[in-house]
PDB file with one MODEL, atoms N, CA, C and O in Angstrom:
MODEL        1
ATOM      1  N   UNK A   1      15.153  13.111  -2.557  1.00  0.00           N
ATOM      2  CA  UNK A   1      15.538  13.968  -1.459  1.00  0.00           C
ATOM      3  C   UNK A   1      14.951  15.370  -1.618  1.00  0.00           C
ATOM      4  O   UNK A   1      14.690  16.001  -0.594  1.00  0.00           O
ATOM      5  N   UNK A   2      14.726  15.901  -2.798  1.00  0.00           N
ATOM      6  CA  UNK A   2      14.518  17.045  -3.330  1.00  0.00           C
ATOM      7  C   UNK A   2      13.308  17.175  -2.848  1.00  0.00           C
ATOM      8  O   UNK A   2      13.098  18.157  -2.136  1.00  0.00           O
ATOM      9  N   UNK A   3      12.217  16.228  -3.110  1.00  0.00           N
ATOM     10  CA  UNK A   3      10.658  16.258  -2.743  1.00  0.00           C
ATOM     11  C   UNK A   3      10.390  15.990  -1.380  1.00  0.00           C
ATOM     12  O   UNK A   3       9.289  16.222  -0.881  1.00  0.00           O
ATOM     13  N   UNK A   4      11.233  15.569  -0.825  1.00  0.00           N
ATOM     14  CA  UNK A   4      10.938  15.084   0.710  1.00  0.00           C
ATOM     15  C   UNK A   4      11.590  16.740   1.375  1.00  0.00           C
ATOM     16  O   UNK A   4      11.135  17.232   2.407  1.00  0.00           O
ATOM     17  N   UNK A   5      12.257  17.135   0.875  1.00  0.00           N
ATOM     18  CA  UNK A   5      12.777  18.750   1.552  1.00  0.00           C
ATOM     19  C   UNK A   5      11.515  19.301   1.130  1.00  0.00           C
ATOM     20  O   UNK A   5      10.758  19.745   1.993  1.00  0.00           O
ATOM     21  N   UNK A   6      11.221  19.326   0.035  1.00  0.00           N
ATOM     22  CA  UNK A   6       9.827  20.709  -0.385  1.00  0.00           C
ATOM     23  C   UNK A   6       8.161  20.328   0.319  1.00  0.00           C
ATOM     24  O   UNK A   6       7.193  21.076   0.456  1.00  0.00           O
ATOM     25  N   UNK A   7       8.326  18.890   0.662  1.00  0.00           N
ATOM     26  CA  UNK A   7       7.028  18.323   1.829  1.00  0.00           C
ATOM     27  C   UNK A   7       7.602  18.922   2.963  1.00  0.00           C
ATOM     28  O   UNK A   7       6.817  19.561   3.664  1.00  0.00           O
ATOM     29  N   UNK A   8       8.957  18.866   3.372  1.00  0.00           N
ATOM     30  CA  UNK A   8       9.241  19.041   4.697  1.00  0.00           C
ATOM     31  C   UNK A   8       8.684  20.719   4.767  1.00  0.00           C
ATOM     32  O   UNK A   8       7.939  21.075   5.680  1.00  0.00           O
ATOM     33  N   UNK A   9       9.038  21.452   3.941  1.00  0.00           N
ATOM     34  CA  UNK A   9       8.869  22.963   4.243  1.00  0.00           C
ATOM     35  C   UNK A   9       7.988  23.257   3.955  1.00  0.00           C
ATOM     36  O   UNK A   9       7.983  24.452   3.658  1.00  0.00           O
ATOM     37  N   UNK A  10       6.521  22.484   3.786  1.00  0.00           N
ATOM     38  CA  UNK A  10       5.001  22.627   3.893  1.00  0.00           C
ATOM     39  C   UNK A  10       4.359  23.052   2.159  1.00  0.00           C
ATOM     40  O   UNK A  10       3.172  23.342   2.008  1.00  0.00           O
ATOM     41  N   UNK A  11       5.214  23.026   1.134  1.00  0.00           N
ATOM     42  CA  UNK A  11       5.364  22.957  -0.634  1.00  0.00           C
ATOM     43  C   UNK A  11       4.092  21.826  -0.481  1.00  0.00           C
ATOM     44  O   UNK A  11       4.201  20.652  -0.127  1.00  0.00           O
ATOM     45  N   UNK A  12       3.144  22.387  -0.772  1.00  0.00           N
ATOM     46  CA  UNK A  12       1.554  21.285  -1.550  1.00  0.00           C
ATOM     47  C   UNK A  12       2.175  20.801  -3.038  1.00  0.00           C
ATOM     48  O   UNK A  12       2.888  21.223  -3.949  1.00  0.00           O
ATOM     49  N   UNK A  13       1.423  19.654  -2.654  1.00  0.00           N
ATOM     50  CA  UNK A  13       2.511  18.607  -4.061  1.00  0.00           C
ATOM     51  C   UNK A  13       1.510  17.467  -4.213  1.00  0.00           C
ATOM     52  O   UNK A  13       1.289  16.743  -3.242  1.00  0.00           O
ATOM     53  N   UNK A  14       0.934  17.279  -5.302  1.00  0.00           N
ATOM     54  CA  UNK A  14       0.823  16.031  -5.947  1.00  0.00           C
ATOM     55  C   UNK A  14       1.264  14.798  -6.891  1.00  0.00           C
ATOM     56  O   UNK A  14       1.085  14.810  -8.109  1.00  0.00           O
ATOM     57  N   UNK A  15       1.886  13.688  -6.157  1.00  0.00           N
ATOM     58  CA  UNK A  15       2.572  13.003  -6.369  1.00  0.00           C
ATOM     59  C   UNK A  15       2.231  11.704  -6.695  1.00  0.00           C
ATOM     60  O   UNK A  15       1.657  11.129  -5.770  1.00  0.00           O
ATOM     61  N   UNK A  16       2.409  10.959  -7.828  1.00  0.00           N
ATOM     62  CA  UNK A  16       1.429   9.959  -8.283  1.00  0.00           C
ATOM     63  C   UNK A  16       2.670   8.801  -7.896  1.00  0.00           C
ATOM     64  O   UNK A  16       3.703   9.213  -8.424  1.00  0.00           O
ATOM     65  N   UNK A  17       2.854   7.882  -7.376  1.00  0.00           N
ATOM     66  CA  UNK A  17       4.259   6.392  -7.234  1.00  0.00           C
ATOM     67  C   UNK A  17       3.782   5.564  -6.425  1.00  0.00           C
ATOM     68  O   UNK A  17       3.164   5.588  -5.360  1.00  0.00           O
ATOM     69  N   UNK A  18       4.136   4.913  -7.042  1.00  0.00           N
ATOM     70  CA  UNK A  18       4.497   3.267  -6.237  1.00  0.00           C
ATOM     71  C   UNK A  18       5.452   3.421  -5.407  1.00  0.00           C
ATOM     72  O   UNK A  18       5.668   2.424  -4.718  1.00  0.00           O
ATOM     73  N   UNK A  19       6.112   4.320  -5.218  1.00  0.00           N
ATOM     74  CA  UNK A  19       7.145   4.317  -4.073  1.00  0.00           C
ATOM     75  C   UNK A  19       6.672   4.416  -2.443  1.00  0.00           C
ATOM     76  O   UNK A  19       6.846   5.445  -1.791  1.00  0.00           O
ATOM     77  N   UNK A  20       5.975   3.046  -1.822  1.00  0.00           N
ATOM     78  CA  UNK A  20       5.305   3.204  -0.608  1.00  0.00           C
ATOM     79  C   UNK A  20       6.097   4.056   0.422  1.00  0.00           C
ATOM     80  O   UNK A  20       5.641   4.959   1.124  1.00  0.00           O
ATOM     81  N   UNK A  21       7.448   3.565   0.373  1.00  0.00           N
ATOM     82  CA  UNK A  21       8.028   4.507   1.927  1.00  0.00           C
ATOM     83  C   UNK A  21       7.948   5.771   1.290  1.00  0.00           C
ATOM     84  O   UNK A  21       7.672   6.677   2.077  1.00  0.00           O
ATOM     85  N   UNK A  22       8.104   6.117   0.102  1.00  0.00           N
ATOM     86  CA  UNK A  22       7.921   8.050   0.073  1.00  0.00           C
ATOM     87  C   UNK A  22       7.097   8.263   0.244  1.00  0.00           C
ATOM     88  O   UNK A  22       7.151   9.422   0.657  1.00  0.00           O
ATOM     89  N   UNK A  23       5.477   7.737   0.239  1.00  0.00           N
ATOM     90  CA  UNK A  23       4.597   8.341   0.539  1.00  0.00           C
ATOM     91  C   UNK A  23       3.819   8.142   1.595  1.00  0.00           C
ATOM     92  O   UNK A  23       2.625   8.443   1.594  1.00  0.00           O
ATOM     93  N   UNK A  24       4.406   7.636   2.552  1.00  0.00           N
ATOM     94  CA  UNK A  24       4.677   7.090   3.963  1.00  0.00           C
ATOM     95  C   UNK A  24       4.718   8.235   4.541  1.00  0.00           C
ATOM     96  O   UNK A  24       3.876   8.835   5.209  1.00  0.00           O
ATOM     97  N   UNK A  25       6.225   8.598   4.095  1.00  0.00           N
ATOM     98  CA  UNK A  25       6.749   9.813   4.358  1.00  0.00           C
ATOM     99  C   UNK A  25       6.400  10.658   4.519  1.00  0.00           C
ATOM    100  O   UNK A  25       6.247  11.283   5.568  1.00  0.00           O
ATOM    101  N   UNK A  26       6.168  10.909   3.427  1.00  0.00           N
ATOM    102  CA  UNK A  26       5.928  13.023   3.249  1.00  0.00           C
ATOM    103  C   UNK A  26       4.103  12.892   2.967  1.00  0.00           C
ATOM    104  O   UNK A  26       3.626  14.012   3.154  1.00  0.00           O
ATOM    105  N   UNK A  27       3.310  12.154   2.691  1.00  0.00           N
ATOM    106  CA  UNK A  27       1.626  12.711   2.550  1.00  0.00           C
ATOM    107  C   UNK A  27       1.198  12.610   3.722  1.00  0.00           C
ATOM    108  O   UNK A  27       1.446  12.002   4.763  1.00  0.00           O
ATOM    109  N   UNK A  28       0.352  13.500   3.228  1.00  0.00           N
ATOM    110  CA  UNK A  28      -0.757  14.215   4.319  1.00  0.00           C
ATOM    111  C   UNK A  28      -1.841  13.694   3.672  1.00  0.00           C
ATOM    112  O   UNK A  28      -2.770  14.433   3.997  1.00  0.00           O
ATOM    113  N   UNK A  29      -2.266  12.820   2.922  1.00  0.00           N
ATOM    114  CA  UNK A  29      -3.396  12.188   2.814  1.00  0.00           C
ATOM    115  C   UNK A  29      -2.983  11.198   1.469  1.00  0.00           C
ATOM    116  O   UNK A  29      -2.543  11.808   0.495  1.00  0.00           O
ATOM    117  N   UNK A  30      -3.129   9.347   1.338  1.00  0.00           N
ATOM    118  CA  UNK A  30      -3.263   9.419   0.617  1.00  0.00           C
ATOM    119  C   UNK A  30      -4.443   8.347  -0.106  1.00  0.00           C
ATOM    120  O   UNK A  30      -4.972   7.477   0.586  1.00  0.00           O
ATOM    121  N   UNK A  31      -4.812   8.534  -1.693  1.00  0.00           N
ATOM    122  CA  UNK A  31      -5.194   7.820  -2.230  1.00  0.00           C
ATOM    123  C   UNK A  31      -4.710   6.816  -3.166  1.00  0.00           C
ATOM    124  O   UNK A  31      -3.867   7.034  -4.036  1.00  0.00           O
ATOM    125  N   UNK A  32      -5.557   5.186  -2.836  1.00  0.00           N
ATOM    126  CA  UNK A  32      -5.388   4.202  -3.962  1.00  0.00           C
ATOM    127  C   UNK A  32      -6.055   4.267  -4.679  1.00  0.00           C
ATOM    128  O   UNK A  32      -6.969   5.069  -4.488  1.00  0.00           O
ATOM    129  N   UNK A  33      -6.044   3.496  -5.938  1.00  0.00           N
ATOM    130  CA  UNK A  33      -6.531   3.974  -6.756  1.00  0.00           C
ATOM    131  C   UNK A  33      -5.978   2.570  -7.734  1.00  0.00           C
ATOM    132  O   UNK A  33      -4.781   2.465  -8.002  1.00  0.00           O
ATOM    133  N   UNK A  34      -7.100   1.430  -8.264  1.00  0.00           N
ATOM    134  CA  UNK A  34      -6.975   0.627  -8.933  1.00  0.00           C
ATOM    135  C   UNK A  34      -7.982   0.473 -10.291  1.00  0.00           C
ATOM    136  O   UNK A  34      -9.183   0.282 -10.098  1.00  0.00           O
ATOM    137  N   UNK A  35      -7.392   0.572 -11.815  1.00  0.00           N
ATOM    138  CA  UNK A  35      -8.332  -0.129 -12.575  1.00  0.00           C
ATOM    139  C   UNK A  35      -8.975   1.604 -12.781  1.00  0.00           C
ATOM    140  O   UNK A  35      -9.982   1.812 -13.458  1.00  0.00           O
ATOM    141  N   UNK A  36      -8.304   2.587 -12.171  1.00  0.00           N
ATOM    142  CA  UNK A  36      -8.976   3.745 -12.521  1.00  0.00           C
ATOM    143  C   UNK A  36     -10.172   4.183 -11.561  1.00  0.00           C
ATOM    144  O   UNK A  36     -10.968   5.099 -11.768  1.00  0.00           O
ATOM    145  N   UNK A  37     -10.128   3.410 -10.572  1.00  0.00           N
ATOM    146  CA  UNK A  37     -10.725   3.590  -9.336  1.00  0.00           C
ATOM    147  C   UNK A  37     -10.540   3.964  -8.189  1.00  0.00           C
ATOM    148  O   UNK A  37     -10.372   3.051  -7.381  1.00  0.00           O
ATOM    149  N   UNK A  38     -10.500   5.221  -7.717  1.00  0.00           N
ATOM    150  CA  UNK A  38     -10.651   5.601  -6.242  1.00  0.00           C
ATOM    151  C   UNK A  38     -11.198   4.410  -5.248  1.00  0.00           C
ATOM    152  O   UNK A  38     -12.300   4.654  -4.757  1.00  0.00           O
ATOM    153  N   UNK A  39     -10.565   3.098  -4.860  1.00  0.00           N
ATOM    154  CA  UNK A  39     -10.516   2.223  -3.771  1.00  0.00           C
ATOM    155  C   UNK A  39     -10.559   2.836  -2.204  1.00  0.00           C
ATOM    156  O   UNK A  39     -11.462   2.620  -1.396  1.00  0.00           O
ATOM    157  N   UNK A  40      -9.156   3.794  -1.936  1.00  0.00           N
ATOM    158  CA  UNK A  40      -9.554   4.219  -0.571  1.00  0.00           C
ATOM    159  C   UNK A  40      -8.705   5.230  -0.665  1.00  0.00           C
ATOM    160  O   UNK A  40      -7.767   5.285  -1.460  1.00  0.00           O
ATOM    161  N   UNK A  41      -9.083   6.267   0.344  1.00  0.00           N
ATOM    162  CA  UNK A  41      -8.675   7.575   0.484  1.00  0.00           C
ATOM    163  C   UNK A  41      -8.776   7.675   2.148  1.00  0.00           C
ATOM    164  O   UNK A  41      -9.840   7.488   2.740  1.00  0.00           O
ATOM    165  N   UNK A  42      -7.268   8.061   2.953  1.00  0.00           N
ATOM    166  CA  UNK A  42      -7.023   7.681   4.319  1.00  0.00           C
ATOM    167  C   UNK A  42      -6.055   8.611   4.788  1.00  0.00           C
ATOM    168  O   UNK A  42      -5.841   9.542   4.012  1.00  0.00           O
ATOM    169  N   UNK A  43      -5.558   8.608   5.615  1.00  0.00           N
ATOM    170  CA  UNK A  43      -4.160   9.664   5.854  1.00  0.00           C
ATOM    171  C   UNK A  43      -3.202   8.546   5.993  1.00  0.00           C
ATOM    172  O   UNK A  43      -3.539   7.442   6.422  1.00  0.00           O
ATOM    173  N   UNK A  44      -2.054   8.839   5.637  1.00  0.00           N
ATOM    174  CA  UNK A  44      -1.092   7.787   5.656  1.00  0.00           C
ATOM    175  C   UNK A  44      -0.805   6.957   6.836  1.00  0.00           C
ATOM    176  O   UNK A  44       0.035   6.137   6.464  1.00  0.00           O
ATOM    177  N   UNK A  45      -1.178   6.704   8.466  1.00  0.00           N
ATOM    178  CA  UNK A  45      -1.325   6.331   9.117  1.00  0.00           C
ATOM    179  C   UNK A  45      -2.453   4.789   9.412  1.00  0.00           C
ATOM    180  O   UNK A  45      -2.225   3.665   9.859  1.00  0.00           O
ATOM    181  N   UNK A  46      -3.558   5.408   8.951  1.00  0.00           N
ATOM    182  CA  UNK A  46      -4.342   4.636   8.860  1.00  0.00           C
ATOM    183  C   UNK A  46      -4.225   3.585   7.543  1.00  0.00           C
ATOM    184  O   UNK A  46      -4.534   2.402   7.687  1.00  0.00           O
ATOM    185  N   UNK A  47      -3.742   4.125   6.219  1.00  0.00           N
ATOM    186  CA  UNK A  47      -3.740   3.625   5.538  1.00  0.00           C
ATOM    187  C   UNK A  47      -2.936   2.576   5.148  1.00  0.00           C
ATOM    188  O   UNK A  47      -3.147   1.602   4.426  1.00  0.00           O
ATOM    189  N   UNK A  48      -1.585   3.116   6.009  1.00  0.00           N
ATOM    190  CA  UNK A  48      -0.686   1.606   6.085  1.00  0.00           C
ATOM    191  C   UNK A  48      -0.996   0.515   6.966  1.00  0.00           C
ATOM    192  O   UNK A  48      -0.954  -0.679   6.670  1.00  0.00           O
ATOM    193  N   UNK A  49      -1.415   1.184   8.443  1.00  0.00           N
ATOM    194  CA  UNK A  49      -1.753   0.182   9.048  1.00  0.00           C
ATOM    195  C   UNK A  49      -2.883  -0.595   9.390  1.00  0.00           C
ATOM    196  O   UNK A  49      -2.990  -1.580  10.121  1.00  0.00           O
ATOM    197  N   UNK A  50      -3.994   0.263   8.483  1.00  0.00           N
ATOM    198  CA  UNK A  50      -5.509  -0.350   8.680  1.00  0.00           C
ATOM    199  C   UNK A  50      -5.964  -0.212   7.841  1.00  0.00           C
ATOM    200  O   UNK A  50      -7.054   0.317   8.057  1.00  0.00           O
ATOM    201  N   UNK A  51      -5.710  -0.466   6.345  1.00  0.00           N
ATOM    202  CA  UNK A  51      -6.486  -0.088   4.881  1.00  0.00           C
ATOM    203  C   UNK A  51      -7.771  -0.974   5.024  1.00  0.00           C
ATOM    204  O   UNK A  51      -7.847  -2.137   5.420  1.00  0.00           O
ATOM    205  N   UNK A  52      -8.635  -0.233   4.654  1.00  0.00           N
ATOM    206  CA  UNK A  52      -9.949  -0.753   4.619  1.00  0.00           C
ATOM    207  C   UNK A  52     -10.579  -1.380   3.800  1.00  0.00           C
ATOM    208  O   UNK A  52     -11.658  -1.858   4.152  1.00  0.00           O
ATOM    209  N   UNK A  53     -10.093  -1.576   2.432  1.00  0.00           N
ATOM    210  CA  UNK A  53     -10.316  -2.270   0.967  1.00  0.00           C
ATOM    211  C   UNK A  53      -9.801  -3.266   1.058  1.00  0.00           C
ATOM    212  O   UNK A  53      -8.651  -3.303   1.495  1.00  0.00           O
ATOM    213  N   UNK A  54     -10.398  -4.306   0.717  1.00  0.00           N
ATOM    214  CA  UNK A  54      -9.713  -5.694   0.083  1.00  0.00           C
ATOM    215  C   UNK A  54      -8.665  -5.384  -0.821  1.00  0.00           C
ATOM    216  O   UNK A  54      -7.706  -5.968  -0.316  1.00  0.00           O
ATOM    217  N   UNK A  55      -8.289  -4.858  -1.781  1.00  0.00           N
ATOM    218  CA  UNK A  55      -7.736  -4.306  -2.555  1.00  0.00           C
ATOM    219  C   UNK A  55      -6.382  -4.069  -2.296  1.00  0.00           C
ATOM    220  O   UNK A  55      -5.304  -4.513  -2.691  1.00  0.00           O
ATOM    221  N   UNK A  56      -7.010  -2.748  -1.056  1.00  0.00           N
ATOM    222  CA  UNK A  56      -5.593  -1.992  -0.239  1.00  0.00           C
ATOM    223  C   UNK A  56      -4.775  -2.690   0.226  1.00  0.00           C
ATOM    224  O   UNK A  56      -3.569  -2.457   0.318  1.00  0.00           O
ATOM    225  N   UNK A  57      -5.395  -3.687   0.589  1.00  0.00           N
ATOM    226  CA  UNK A  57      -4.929  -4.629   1.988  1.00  0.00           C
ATOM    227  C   UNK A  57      -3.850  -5.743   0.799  1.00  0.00           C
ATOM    228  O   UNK A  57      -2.658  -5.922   1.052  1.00  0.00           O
ATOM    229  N   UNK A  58      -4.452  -6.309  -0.306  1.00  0.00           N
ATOM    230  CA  UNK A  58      -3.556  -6.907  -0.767  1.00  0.00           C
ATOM    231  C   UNK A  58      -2.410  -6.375  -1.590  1.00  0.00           C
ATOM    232  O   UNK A  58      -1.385  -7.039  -1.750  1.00  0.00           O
ATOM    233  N   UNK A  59      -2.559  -5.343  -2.039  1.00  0.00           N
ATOM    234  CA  UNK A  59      -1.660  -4.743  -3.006  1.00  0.00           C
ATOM    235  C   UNK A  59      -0.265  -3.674  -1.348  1.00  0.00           C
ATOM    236  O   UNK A  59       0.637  -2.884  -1.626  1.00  0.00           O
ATOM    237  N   UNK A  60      -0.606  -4.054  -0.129  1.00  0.00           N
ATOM    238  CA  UNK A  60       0.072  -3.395   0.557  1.00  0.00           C
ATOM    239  C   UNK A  60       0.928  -4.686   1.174  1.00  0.00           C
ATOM    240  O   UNK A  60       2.158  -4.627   1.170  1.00  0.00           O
ATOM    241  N   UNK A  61       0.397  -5.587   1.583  1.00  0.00           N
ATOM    242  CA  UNK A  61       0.472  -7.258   1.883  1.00  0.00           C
ATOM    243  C   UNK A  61       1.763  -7.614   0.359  1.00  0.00           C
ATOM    244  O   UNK A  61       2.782  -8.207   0.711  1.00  0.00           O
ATOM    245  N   UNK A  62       1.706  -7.422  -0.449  1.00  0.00           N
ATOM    246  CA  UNK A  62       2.812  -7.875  -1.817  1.00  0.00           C
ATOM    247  C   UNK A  62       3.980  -6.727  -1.781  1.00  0.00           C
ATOM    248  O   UNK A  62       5.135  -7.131  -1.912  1.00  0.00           O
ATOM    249  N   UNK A  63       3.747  -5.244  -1.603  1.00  0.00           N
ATOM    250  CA  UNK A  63       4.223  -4.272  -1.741  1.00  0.00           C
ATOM    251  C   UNK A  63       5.573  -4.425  -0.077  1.00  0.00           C
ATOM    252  O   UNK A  63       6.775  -4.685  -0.112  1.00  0.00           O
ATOM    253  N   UNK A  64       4.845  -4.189   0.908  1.00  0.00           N
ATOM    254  CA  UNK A  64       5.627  -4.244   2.207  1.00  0.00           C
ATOM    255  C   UNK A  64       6.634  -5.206   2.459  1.00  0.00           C
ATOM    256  O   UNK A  64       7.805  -5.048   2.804  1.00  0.00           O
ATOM    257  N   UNK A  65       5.983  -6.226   2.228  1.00  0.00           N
ATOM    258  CA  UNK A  65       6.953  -7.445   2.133  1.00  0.00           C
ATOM    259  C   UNK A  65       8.284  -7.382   1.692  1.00  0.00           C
ATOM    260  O   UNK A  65       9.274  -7.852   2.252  1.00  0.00           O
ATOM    261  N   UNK A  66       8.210  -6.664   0.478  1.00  0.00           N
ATOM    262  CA  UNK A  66       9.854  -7.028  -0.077  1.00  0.00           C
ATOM    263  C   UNK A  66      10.784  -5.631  -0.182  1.00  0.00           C
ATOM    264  O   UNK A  66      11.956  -5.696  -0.552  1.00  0.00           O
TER     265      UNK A  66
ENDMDL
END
């Protein structure tokens, strides 16, 4: 709650999680990143609903689901 108030009041923050709905939420841009690899870099819009990586697409496909 704490981090979603300090996104809300425009606080620049870099935030590394697996927590998809927080970063749903509150980014303004984000990146995947597998194996130590920059895969795709999107604004959170596009990236949930149109990831462009094979990658993205499956690790969001296992993640959303449950």
């Amino acid at each position: 709650d704490v981090m979603v108030e300090l996104a809300e009041s425009g606080m620049t923050m870099l935030c590394v999680t697996h927590e998809m709905g927080f970063a749903k939420t509150v980014a303004d841009s984000v990146i995947f990143m597998d194996g130590g690899d920059i895969n795709e870099t999107n604004k959170p819009e596009e990236f949930f609903n149109n990831p462009q990586h094979e990658r993205t697409q499956l690790f969001l496909s296992q993640i959303l689901q449950h």
